[in-house]
N, C-alpha and C positions, 0 to 999 in steps of 0.2 A: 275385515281388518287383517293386514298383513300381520305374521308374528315377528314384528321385529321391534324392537325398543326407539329406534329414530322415528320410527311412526307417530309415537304417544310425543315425543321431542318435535317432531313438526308438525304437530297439533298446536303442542301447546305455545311454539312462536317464542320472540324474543322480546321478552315484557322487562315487567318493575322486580320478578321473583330470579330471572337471571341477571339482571343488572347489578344484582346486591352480591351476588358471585363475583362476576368480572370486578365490580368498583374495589371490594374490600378485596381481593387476591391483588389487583393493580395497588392498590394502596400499598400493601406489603412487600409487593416489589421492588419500590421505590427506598424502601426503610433499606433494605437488606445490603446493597452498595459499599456502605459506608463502613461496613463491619467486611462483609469479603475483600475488598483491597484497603484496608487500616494503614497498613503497614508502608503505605506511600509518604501518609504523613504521619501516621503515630510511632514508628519504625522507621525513619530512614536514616542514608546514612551521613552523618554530620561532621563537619571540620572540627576538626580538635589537635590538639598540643598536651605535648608529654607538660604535669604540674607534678616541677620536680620539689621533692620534701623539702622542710626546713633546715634539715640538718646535713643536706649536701654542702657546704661551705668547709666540713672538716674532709671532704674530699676532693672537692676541685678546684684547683688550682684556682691561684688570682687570677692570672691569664684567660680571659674569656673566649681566648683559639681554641683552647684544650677543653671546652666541651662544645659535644657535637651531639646534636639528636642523630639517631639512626632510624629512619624510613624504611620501615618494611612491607609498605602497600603501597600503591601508584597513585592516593590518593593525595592530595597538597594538604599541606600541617596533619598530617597522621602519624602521629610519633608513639612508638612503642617501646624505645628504651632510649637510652643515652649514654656515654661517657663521659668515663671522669676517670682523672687524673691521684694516681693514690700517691700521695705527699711523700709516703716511706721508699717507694719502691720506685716513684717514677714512671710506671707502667700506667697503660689506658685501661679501664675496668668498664666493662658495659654491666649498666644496671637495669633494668626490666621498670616501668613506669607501672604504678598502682593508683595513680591518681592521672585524671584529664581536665583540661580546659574547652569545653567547645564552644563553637562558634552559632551565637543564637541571634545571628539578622534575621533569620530566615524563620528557625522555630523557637520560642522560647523554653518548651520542655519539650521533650519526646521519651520514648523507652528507653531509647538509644543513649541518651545523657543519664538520665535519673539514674540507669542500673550500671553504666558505663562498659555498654555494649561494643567494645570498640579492641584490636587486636588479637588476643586467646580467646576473647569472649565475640569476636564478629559475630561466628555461625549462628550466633542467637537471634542477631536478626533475623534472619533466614529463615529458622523456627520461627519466629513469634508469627510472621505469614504462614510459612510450609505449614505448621499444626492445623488450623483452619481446612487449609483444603485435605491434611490428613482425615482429620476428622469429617470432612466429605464423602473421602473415598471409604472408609470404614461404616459411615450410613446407607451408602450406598448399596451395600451388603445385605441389608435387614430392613432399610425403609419401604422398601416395595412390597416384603411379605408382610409389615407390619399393616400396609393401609390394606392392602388385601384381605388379611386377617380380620380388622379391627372396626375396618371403616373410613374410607378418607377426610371426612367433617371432623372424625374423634382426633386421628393424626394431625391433622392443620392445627385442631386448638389446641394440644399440649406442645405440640413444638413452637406454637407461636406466641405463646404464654411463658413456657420456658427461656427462649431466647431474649425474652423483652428482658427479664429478672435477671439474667446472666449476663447481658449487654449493658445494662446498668450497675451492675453488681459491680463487675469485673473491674469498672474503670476505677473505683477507690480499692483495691485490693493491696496492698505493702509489698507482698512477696512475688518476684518474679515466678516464681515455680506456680501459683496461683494463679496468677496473668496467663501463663501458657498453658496451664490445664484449660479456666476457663475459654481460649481460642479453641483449641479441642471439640470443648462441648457446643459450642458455638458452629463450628464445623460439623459437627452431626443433624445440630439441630434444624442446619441450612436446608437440604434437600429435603429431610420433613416436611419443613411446610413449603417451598418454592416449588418441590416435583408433584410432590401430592396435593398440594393445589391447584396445581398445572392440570391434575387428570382431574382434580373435581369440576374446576371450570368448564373442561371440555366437556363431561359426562353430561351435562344441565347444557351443552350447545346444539340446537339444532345442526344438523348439517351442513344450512345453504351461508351460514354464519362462523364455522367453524373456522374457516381458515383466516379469517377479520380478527376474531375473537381471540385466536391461540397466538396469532402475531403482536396482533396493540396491544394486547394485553401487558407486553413487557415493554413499551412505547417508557414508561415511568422508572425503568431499571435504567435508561438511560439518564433523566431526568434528575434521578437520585445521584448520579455518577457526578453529573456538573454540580447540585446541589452541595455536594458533599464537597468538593473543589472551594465552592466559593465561603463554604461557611468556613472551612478549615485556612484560607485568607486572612480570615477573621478572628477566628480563635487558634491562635499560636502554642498554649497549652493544651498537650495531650490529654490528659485528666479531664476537664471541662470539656473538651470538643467530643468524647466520645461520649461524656453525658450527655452533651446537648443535641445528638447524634440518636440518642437510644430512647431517650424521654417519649419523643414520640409513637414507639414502637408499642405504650399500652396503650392508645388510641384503637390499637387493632380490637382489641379487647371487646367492646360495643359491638362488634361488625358482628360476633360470632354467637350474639343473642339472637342475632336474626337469617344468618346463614343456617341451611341445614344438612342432612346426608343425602348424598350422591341417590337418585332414586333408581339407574341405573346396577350400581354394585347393590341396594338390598335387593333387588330382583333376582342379581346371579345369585347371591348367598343364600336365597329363600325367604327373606322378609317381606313377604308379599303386602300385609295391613302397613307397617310402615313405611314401604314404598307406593301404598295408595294414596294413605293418607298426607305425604309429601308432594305427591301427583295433583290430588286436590285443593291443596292450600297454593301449588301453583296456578293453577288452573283462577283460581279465583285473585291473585294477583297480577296476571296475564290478562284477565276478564274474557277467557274462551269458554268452551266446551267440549269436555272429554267427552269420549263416548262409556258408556254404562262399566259398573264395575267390574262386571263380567266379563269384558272385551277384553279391557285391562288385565286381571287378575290370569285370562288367558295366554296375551303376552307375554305376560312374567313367568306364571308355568313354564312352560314353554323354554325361556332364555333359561330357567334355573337347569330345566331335564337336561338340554345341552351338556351347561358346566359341569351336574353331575357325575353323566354319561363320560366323560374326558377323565374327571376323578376316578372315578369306578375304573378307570383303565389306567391308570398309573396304580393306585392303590394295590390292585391285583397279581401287580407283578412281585411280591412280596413285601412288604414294606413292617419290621416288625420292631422298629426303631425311632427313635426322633431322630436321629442322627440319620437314618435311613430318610426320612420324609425331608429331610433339609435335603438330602443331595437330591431327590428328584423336582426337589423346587426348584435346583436349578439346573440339572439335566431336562426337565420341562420344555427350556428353553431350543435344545436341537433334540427335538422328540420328533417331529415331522419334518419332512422336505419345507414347505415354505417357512415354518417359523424358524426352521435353521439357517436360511437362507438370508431372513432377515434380520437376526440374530447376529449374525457375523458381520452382514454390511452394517450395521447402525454400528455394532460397536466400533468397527474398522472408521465411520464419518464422525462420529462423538472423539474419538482419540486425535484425529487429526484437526477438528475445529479448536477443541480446547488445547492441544500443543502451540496452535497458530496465536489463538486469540490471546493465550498467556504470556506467550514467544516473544511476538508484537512488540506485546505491552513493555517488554523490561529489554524489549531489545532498542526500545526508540527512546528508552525514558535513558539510559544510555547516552543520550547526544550532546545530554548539557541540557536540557530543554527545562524552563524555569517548571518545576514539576504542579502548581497550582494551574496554570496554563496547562500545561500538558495535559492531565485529569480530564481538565473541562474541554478538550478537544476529542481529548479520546471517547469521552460521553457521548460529544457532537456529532462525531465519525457512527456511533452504533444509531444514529437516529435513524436514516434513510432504512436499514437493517429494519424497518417496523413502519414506520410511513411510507415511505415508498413502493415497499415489495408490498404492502398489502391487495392493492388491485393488482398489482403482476400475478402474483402467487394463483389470486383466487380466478386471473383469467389463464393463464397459462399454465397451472399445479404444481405439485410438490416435486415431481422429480426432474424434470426440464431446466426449473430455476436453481436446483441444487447441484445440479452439474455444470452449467453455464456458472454459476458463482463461484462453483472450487476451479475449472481453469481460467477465468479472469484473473481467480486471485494465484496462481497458479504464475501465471502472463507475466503479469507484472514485478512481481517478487522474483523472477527468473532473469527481469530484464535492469533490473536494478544494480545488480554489481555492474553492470557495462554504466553506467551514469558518472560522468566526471568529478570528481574529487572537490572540483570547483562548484559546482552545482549541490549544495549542500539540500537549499530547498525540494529541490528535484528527489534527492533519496526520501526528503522527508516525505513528499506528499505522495508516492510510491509507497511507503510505508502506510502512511496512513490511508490510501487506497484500500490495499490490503488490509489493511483492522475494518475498515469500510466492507469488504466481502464478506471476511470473517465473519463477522457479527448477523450479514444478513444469511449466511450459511448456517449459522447458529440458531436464528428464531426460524429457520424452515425445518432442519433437517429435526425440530427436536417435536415440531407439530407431525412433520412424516412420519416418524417414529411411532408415536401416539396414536395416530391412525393404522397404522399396517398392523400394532400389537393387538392380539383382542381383550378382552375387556376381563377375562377371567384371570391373565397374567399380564396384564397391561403394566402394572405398576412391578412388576419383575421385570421386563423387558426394557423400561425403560430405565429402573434401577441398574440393570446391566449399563445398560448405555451412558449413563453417570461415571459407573465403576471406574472401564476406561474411560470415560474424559475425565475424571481427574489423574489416571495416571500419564495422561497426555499434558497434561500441567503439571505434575511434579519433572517430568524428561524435558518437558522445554528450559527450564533457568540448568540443566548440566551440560544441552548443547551450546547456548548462550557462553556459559562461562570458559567451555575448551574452546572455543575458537575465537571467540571476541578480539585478544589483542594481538594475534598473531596472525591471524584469518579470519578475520568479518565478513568477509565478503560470502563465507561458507555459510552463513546463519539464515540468509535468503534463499541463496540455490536450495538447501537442506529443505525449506519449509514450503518451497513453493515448488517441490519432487513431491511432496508429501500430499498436498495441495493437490497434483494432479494423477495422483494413486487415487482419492479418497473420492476424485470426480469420474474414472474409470472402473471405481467397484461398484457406483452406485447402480450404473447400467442395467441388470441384470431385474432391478426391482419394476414393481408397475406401478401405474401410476393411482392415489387412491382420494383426486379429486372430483367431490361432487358426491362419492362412495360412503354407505354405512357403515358406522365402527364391527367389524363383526365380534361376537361377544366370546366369540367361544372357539378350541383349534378347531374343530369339524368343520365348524363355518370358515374359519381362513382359509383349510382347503381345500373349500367347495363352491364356495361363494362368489367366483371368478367369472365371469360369462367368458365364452373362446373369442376371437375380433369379427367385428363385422358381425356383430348379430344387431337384427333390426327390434324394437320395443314399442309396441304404442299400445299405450295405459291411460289413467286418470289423473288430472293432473295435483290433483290432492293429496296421493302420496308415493311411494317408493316399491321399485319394481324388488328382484332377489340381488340386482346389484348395487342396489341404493341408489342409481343415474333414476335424474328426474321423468316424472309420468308425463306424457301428454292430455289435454284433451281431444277430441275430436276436432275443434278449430286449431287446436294448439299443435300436432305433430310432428316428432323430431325423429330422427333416427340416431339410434346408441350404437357407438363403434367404441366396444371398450378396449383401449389401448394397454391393459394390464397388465399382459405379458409379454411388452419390451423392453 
């Protein structure tokens, strides 16, 4: 038996015990939608008119010339104060409006009316989204040491248990200040369970099914997107749509009597019996045959002495502090040439996918576009993003398609301000081409990721790579808002320069299709064959570079392309 963990994973095949991974992680994907972009229809922004008091009559004049709403935004009926005429003096007096009229064809409540989020109080929209993805960027920080630490099974069920009671909660809550805390917690709770679900899925994937698995998987995040479009059609109150929205989220609930932990991370941490005995109950849900306890138990050995070995050399460099142990958790990360390497690209492609795909989003909703429609196309546009690129990906791999997708999308966003004025369609579907790459730059580069990281700081490395992409979405709505009305034209050029930075850093990386997760630094930077080395093996399992064994009829030769 080789010592590697994808071994015991491609033994045991893709049965009815990973199925219940993928189905319930996809299930909760589809939930999550409707709560990260709320704020399209529980938050937007609504026609309204200054409701001037009852007792302006002892101010303005009979003459209904001598009052005038004053316009202080470019939006149409957005009245934030008014004049009036004072009877004594003759003079015009602007008065500041504290009461609004909005216009509800479109929604019957929103945040936006009930709290009357509209003039001094705009920026709150702005919050009641921004807070969400703050609270991203701030889990982002902690969730990766937290599954590492704890366990990735224990993190999915407390954030996804959490989020379901807060999502529900939230939506009868009185006080706005309430309302934005809970998007907050809401916002931490997000990566919890979406990333660290993300790496338990993978960790329970074989191999030859990895890159199938890490892409459909999010096939339903699309699905939730139109979902949410069509129900919120329907239900025109905010209060109710986010109930009817949330309800479903303890359905998850069940999934996670029968999910278990990652057998994978108890191996690096040492839990050798309970990663047997998880081995086992797969095994017998798959309806295979492991090989004897002992093969196993040696694998795990083995992967643990690894991680140790890596511990034991950070640790020794002093470490006599917690405060000390946090920063090498995340100096960890450019501890060796290749994880520094790939450290720096993922977070350089993570910042630019999520700038793009947020950018996009509020650069095209911009247009007038009936925003119910819009949602549900934007949904539509991220499908190919997961059907499509899955046979691409898995024939062509992670790095080829990742480049090729950031200068397409690059192409065309570049070639968009040159589209005539008259041709409205033309920018639109230029655009939505773009959210089109986006998205499929998004489900690869974040499987690439997950693969190039090893498995002892997997959930750090991609917790980085979170970091910046939310601060890649918080920068996209300040380039938007500087140049929108006096340079639009700037907000493409800007994203598709960005676009084909994020497709020239990636170059440098290898490519790590068909390859074993390696579990540990020593193995990422060892584990590399040089090019052009030939392999002929068995074809039952995995050579030192994870590329598939031959049999004697079966004979391939391995050109690992790794470090182009």
């Amino acid at each position: 038996m080789e010592d590697d963990f994808d071994t015991i994973l491609t033994k045991l095949g893709t049965g009815k015990w990973n199925i219940i991974f993928i189905a319930a992680m996809s299930y909760w994907y589809s939930l999550v939608p409707s709560h990260a972009v709320a704020g399209v229809f529980l938050a937007p922004l609504v026609n309204h008119t200054c409701h001037l008091p009852s007792n302006t009559s002892n101010f303005i004049s009979t003459n209904t010339s001598t009052i005038t709403n004053t316009n202080t935004h470019d939006i149409d009926d957005d009245s934030c104060s008014f004049l009036v005429r004072d009877n004594t003096t003759g003079n015009l007096v602007e008065e500041l409006c504290t009461q609004w009229d909005f216009d509800h064809s479109t929604f019957v409540s929103t945040v936006t009316s009930e709290f009357q989020l509209v003039c001094e109080k705009m920026y709150l929209r702005a919050t009641y989204q921004s807070l969400y993805m703050f609270g991203m960027m701030v889990a982002a920080c902690f969730s990766g040491y937290l599954a590492d630490r704890f366990g990735r099974y224990t993190i999915v069920a407390i954030s996804t248990v959490t989020y379901s009671f807060i999502a529900v909660g939230s939506a009868w809550l009185p006080s706005l200040s309430w309302i934005l805390a809970a998007r907050f917690f809401l916002g931490i709770m997000h990566p919890a369970s979406i990333l660290t679900g993300f790496i338990l899925v993978m960790e329970v994937t074989e191999v030859k099914m990895r890159a199938i698995i890490g892409i459909s998987q999010f096939i339903t995040w699309s699905f939730g997107t139109i979902l949410f479009s069509g129900m919120a059609y329907l239900v025109r109150e905010w209060r109710l749509l986010q109930t009817v929205m949330s309800i479903p989220c303890f359905l998850f609930i069940p999934c996670l009597c029968v999910m278990g932990e990652s057998p994978r991370w108890l191996a690096v941490v040492g839990q050798h019996q309970r990663a047997l005995k998880e081995l086992r109950r797969a095994a017998k849900w798959n309806k295979v045959t492991l090989p004897p306890d002992q093969e196993l138990l040696a694998i795990m050995q083995k992967v643990q002495e690894q991680a140790l070995t890596n511990k034991h050399d950070i640790t020794s460099q002093g470490i006599c502090s917690t405060l000390q142990q946090l920063i090498n958790k995340i100096t960890i990360l450019f501890r060796t040439p290749k994880i520094r390497l790939v450290t720096i690209i993922m977070c350089v492609a993570h910042f630019v996918v999520s700038m793009l795909f947020y950018g996009l989003t509020l650069a095209a909703s911009t247009s007038g576009i009936n925003p119910f429609l819009y949602l549900a196309l934007s949904g539509a546009a991220e499908l190919p993003s997961t059907s499509l690129f899955i046979p691409i990906v898995t024939r062509y791999g992670r790095k080829k398609i990742t480049i090729i997708s950031y200068f397409l999308c690059a192409a065309v966003l570049l070639v968009q301000p040159l589209v005539p004025s008259d041709l409205t369609w033309l920018a639109v579907m230029l655009t939505m081409t773009g959210k089109m790459l986006v998205s499929c730059v998004s489900s690869v580069v974040g499987l690439y990721s997950l693969e190039l990281n090893p498995t002892e700081i997997r959930s750090q490395g991609l917790g980085a790579s979170m970091l910046t992409s939310r601060c890649g979405a918080f920068l996209a709505p300040f380039i938007i808002s500087a140049v929108e009305k006096n340079h639009p034209w700037v907000i493409p050029v800007v994203f598709g320069l960005a676009a084909l930075v994020a497709g020239v850093v990636i170059l440098p990386l290898w490519e790590t299709q068909n390859t074993r997760l390696p579990d540990t630094l020593a193995e990422l930077e060892g584990h590399i064959l040089p090019p052009n080395t030939t392999e002929t093996q068995t074809k039952t399992s995995y050579n030192s570079t994870g590329k598939t064994k031959a049999t004697s009829e079966d004979k391939v030769i391995l050109t690992d392309d790794a470090c182009m």
